[in-house]
MARTISE-298597 format. One record per atom (N, C-alpha, C, CB): x, y, z. Coordinates in steps of 0.05 Angstrom, whole numbers, plus 5000, padded with zeros to 4 digits. Glycine has a CB too. Example, Ala and Ser with C-alpha at 12.3 -4.5 7.8 and 13.67 -1.06 7.14 Angstrom:
526448865156524649105156526449345156522649115181525749555142527349795143525850015157528249885114
REM end
This chain:
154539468383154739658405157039848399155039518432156340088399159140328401160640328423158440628401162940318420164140388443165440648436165940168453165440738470167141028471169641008477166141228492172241118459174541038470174641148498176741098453176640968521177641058539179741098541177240978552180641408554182941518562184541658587182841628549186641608598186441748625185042148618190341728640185642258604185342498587181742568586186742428554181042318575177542348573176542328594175942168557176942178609175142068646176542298657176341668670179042478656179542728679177642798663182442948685177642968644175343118633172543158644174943018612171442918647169142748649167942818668169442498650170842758693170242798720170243098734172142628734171743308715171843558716169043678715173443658696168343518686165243628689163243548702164043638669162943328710161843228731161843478756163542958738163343548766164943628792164143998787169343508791163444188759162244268752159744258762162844218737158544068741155644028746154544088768154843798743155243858791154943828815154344118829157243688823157044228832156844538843155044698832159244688840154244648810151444928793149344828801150944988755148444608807145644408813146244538846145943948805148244548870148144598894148244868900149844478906148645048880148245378873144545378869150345488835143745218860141345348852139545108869140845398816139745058890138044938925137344698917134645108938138344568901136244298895138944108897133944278857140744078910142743888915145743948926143043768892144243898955146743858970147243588981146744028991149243418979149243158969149343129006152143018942147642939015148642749040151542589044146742519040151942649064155242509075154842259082156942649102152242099086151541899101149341769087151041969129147541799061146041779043145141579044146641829023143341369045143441069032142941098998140740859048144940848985144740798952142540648955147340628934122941208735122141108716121141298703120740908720119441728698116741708707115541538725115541688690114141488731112441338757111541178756110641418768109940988762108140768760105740888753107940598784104340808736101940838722099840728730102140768701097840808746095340698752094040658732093940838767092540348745091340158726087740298732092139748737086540258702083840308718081840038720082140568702080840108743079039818758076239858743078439828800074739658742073339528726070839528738074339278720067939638731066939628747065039888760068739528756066340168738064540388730066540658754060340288739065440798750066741108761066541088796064341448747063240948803064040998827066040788847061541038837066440598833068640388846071240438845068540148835071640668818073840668814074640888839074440728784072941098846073441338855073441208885071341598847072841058899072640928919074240798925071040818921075640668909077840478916079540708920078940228893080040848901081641118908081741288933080741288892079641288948079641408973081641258985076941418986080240938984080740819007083840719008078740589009084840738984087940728986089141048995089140638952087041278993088641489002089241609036087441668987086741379033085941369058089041319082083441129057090241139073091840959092094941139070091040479090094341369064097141499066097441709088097841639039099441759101100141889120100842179102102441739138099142329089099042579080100342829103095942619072102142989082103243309088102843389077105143419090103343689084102543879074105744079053100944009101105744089027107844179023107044499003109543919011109144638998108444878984110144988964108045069002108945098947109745128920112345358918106945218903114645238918116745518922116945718888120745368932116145548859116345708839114745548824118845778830113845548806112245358782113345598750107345328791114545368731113945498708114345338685115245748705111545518671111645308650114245278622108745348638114644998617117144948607116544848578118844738626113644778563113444738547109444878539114744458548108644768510105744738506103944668525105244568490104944448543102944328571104544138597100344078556106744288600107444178624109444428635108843868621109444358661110644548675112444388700108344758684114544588701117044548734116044698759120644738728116544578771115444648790117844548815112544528788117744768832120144738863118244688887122145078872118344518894116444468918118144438953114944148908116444548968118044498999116344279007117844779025117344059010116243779015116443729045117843538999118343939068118743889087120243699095117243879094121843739114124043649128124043279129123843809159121443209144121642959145120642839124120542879166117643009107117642759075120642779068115342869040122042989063124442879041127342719054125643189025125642729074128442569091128042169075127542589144126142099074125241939053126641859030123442029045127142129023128442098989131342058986128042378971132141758983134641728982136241578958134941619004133341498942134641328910133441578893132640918897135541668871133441798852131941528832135242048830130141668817127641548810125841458827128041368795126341558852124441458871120741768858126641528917119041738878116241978870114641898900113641878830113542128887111542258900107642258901112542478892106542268915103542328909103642488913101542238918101042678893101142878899099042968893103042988893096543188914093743218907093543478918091742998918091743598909090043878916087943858930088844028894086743638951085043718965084443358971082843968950082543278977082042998995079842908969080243049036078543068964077443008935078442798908077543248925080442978902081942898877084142648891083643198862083942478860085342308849088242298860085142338823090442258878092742298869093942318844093542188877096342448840098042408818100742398821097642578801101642088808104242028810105942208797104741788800108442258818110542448799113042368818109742868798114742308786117042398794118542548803117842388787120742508821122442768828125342828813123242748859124842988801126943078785130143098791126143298780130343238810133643298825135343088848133343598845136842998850137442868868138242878888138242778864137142638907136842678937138542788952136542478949138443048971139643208981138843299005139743358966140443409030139343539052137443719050140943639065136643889029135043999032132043939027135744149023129644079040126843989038125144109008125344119067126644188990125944288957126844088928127844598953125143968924124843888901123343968880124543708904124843808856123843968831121343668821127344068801120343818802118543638790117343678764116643598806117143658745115943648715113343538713117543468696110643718709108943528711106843638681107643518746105943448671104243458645101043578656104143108631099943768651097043868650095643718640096544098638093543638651090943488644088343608655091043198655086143518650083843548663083443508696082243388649085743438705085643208730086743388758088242898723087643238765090243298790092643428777091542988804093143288758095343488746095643718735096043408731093343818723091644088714091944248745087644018702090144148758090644288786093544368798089544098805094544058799098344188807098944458789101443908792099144298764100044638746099944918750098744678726096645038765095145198758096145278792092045128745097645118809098845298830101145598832100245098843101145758839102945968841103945948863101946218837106346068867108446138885106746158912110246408876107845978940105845998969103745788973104246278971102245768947100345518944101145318962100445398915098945158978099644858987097844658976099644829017099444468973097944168969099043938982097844078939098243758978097943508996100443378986094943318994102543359001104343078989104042759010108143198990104742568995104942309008108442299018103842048984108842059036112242099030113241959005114141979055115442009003117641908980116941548978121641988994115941458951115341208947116941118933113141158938116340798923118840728900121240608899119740898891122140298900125040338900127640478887125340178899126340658866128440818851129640608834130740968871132840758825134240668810136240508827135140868793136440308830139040228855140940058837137939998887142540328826144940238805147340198821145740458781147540198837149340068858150039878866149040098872147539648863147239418863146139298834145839388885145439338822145139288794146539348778143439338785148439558781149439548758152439698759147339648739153939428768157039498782158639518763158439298801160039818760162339798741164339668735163339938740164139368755166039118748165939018725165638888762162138988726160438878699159638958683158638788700158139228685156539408671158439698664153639458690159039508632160739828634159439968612164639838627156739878597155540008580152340078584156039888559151740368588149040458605147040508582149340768625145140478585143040548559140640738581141340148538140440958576138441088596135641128567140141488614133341098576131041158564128941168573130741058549127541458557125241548565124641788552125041568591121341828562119341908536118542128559116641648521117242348540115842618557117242628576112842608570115242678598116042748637117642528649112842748661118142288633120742118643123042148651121542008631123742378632126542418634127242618660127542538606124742698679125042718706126242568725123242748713126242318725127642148736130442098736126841988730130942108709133442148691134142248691134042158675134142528698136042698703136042748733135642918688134842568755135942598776138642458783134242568791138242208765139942008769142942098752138441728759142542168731144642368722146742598738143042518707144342718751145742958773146442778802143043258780145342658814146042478826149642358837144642338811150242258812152442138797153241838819155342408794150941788815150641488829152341258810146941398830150941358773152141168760154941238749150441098740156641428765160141428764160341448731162041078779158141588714159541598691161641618675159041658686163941788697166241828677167841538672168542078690166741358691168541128693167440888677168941058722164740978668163040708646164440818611157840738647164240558603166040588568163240758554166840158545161540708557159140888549156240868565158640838519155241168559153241198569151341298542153641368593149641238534147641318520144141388525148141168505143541668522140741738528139241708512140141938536137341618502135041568484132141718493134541258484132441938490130242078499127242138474131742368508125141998481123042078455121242308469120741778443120442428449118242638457117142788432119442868478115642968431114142958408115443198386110842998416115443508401117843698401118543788410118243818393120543968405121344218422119444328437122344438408116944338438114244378439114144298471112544178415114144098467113443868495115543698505111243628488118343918504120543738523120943888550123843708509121843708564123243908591127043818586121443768635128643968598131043878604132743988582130943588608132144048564133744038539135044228533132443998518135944468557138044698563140244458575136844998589139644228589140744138597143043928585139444108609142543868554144443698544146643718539143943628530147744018537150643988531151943998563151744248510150844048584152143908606151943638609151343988628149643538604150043138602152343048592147842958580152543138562154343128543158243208551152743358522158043388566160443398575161143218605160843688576159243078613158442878644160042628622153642818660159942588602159542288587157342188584160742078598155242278576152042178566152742328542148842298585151942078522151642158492148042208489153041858468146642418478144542458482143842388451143942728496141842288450139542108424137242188423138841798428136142498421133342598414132042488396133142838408129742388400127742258377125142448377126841918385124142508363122542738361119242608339124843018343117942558357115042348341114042538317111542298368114242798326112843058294114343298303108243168292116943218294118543448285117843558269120643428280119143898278119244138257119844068232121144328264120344248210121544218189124944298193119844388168125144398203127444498211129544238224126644738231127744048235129543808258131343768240128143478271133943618244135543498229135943218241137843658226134743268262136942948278134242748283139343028322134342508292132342298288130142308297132942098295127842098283125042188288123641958280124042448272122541918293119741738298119641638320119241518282119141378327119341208357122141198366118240868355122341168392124741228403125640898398124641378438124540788402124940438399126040368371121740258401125140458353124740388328127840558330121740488308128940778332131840908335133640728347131941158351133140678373134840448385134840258367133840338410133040078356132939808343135039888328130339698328135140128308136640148288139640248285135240278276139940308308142740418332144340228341141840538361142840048356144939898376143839678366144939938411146439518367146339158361146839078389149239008337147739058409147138948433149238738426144038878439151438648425154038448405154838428437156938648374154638588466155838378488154038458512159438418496151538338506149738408524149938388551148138298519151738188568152838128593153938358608154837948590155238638577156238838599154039048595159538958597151839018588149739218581147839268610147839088554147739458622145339638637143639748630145739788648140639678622138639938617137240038642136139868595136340308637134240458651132340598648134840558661130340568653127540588639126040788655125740288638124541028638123341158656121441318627125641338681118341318634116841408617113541188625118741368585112741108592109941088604110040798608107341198584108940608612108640418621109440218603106440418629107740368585108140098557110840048551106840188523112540338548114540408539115940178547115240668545116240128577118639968599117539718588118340018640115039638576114739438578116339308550111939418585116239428523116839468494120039428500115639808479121239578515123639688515124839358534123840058531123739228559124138968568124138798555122938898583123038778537122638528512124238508498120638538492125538778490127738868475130538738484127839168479130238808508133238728519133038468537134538988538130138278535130938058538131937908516129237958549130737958484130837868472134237908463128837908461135438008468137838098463139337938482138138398465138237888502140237608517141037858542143937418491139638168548141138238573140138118605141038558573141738128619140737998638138138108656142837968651135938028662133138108670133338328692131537858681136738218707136638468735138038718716139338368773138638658700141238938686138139138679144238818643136139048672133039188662133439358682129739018664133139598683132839748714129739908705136140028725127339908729125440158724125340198753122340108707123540398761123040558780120940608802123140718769120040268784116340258795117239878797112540418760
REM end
């Protein structure tokens, strides 16, 4: 395991930029922090067994028993090859809801369609605008995308226990963070980042392990040299990099494996946010390493 030296010199720093951050994220509407607050990507629907029309049915009938609003599209743009950001007005009382980041959302275009799980990007704040990253498909998500500015669609309220690094993962114990995640994951991750739930300037290290395929299909990645000055060391893994990449490439796992020895697993924290499998690959990992099962953190 690397450690980052600590210094009174590096944590002011740390916390300068922190304190930075903060103020440019509450300049641009997506975080004004609560005085009174309570302290993954999403959960992945499984498909049921049993042909199209059972599947689409069970689907009602769970949509059935959500207490649906109505929310509206304040900007959408696209941020890569096939996904796009998007600012949404979720309204006063869904976002009153949102109080862990890595917590999400449902989210649908009409009574028809499928929901689609999404994360919320920015962290929980008085205001009713959140951000969101969402990948284009044939689906619900194709639909989200293809909204413009005024558009409405259907939201559910705020689901999820989030990240509750508060209770999992106390800087008594946990003074070394391992954040990871793949594609539209790192929506989560960077709420919890902006957030500053996990007091980074005060952990011996923080490290991000972000996979995705390229420059092509990332979101966030104007954003790393502010992480970077927060105390997040950032770890791009890139599945079919350019010719041009210089820095690491293939599975994000296979980088970690070859990165971190895990030598005092007791003070280790991970946090998981991406596709399903991923959390599951990445749990194995760090049981096998001896970290403790609650230090695992996901979002679903």
């Amino acid at each position: 395991m690397r450690q980052c030296p600590a210094s009174v010199t590096s944590t002011t720093r740390a916390c300068a930029a922190w304190r930075t951050y903060r103020s440019s994220a509450q300049r641009a509407g997506c975080l004004k922090l609560r005085e009174h607050r309570t302290q993954t990507c999403c959960p992945q629907t499984h498909k049921v067994r049993g042909g199209r029309h059972r599947s689409r049915l069970l689907t009602q009938l769970a949509a059935a028993d959500i207490a649906w609003s109505s929310a509206s599209v304040e900007s959408n743009e696209k941020v890569g090859k096939d996904r796009y950001k998007l600012v949404l007005d979720i309204g006063e009382d869904v976002a009153k809801g949102y109080t862990v980041p890595g917590q999400y959302v449902q989210l649908r275009c009409g009574e028809e369609q499928k929901p689609a799980f999404i994360a919320i990007a920015n962290a929980p704040s008085e205001s009713s605008l959140v951000e969101i990253v969402v990948k284009t498909n044939d689906g619900t998500a194709g639909a989200i995308c293809a909204l413009g500015k005024g558009e409405e669609l259907d939201v559910s309220p705020v689901m999820g226990k989030g990240f509750a690094v508060e209770d999992k993962a106390p800087l008594s114990t946990c003074k070394n963070v391992y954040l990871v995640a793949t594609g539209t994951g790192i929506a989560p991750i960077r709420a919890l980042i902006q957030s500053g739930d996990l007091e980074i300037p005060s952990r011996e290290s923080v490290a991000l392990y972000y996979g995705y395929r390229n420059q092509d299909y990332c979101a966030y990645s104007e954003e790393f040299p502010e992480w970077e000055k927060l105390g997040v060391k950032v770890i791009p893994v890139l599945s079919e990099p350019g010719s041009d990449w210089q820095g690491d490439s293939g599975y994000v796992q296979d980088t970690f494996k070859a990165n971190e020895k895990l030598e005092e697993p007791q003070g280790v924290v991970a946090i998981i946010a991406g596709q399903y499998e991923l959390a599951g690959v990445f749990s194995e990992m760090f049981k096998e390493a001896a970290v403790p099962e609650e230090r695992v953190i996901l979002n679903f």
